[in-house]
N, C-alpha and C positions, 0 to 999 in steps of 0.2 A: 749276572744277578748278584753274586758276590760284594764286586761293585758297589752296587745300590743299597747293599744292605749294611757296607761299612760307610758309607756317607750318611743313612738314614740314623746307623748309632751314633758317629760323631757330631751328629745334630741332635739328637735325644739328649749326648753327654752337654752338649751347651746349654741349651735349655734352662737341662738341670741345675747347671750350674747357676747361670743368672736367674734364675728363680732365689736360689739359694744368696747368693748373694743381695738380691731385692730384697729378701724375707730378713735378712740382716742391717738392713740399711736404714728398712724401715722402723725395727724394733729399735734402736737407736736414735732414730729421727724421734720415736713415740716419747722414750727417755728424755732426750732434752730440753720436748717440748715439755712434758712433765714439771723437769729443773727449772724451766723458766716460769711456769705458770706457780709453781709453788714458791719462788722466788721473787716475786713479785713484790710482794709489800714490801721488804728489806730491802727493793734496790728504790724504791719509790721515797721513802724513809729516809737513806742513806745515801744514796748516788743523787737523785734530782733536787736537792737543795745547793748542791757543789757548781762553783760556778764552771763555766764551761771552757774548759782547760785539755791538756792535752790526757790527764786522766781520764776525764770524762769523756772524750772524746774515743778513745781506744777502747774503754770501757761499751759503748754501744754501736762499734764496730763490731767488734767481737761477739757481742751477745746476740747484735738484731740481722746483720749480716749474714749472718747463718742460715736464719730463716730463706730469705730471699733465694740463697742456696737451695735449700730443701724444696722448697717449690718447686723450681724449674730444674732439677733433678726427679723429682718424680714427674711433674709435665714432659720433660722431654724424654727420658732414657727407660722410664716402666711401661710396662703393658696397660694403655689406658684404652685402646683401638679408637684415639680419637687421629681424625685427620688432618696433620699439620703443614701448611707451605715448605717448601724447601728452603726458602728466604726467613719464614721465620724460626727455622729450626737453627738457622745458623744465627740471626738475633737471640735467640736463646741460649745459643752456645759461649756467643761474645758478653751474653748477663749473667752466665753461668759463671764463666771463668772469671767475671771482676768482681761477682760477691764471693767467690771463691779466696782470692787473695785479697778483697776487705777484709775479710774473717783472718785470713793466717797472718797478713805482713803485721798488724798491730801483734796478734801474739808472738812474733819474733821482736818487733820492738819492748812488749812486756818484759820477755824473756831475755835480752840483755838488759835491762833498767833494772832489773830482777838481782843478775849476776853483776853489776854494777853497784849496789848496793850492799848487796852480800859479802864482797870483797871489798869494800869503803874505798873505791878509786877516785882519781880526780878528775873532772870533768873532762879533760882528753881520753883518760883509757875508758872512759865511760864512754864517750864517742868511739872512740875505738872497734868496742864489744858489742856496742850495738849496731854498728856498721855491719860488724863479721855476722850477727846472728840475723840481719835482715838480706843482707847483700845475696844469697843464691838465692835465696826466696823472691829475691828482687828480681834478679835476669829472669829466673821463671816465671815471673806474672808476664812480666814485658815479650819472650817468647810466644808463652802461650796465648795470650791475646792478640799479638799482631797477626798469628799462624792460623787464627779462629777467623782476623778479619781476611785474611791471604787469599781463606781457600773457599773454592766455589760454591755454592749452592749446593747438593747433593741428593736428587731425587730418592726416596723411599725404594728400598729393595725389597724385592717380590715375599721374603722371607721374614720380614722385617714387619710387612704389612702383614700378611697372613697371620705372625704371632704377637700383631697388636701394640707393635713397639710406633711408635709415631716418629720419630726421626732416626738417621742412617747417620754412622758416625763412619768417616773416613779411616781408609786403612792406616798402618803406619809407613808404609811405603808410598804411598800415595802424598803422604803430609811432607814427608820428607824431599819428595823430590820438588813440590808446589809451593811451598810455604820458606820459610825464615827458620823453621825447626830441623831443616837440613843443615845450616850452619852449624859446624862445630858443636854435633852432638855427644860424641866421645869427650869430651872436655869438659862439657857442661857437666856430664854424668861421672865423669870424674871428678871435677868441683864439686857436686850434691855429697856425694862419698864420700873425700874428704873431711867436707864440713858437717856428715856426721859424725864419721867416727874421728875425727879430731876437735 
C-alpha cells in the first residue's frame, strides 16, 4: 500500500508541476502576443517599406516564427484532451523543433552583427563572431531535427491520455539509444557550456 501511495504522490508532484509550468508558459505566450499586437503599426510604418534584405528578413523570423511555435506548443504538449495520431504528433514535433530554431538561429545571428558592430570589426572578425554565436545553435537545430525525424511514432501512454495531454514525448534514454542524439552528447553539452559561459 505504501507503494502505491509514493507513486500516486510522485504523480500528483508532476502534475503539479507541469500545470505550473503550462500556467507560465502561457502568461508569457499572452505577453508577446500582446507585444506584438501593440506593435504592430510601428513595424508596418518602419520595417515593411524596407526592401527585403537580410534585416528584414531576420526581422520576421524572429517576430513571426514564434508564433508557429506557440501554436503547436500548446497543440501538442498542453491538456487539450484532443486526440492526436501518433504520426502527427511526430509531424508536429519535426514543426516544432524548426520554428523553434527560425526563431533562435536569426537572433544568434542578430546577436553577433550586434557585437560586430559594437566592437567596429572587419568583416572577417565579423564573420568570425558570428560564426561563434550561431555555430552550437547550429549543431543543435541540425540534432534536434534529425533525432525528431529518427525516432518512431510513439502511441499515447495510458497516463498521458487520462490527463488530456495529446502526444507522448519519448524518454531520454530512449532518444539516446534510437536517434543521432546518442552521438557525442557529453561534447555537445560541453560545447553549449563553454559557449555560454565563454
Amino acid at each position: 500500500m505504501s507503494l502505491y501511495n509514493a507513486d500516486f504522490t510522485a504523480i500528483i508532484e508532476e502534475v503539479r508541476d507541469w500545470r505550473m509550468q503550462e500556467n507560465i508558459d502561457i502568461s508569457l505566450y499572452t505577453f508577446y502576443v500582446y507585444y506584438v499586437l501593440t506593435t504592430t503599426r510601428e513595424e508596418v510604418s518602419v520595417i515593411f517599406p524596407l526592401k527585403w534584405k537580410l534585416g528584414k528578413v531576420l526581422f520576421f523570423l524572429m517576430r513571426y516564427s514564434s508564433f508557429v511555435y506557440m501554436a503547436i506548443h500548446l497543440l501538442k504538449d498542453f491538456r487539450t484532451y484532443i486526440v492526436i495520431s501518433p504520426q502527427s504528433c511526430k509531424v508536429m514535433a519535426l514543426v516544432y523543433d524548426v520554428s523553434y530554431w527560425l526563431a533562435v538561429l536569426p537572433c544568434d545571428i542578430t546577436l553577433g552583427l550586434s557585437l560586430g558592430a559594437l566592437l567596429q570589426v572587419r568583416e572577417l572578425y565579423l564573420a568570425a563572431i558570428v560564426l561563434l554565436c550561431v555555430a552550437s545553435s547550429f549543431v543543435g537545430a541540425i540534432f534536434d531535427t534529425i533525432s525528431d525525424a529518427q525516432y518512431p511514432a510513439v502511441t499515447i501512454g495510458e497516463l498521458d491520455l487520462a490527463l488530456g495531454y495529446p502526444c507522448t514525448l519519448a524518454s531520454r534514454e530512449e532518444l539516446l539509444k534510437v536517434t543521432i542524439e546518442g552521438i557525442a552528447p557529453d561534447i555537445r553539452r560541453y560545447a553549449d557550456f563553454a559557449g555560454t559561459v565563454g
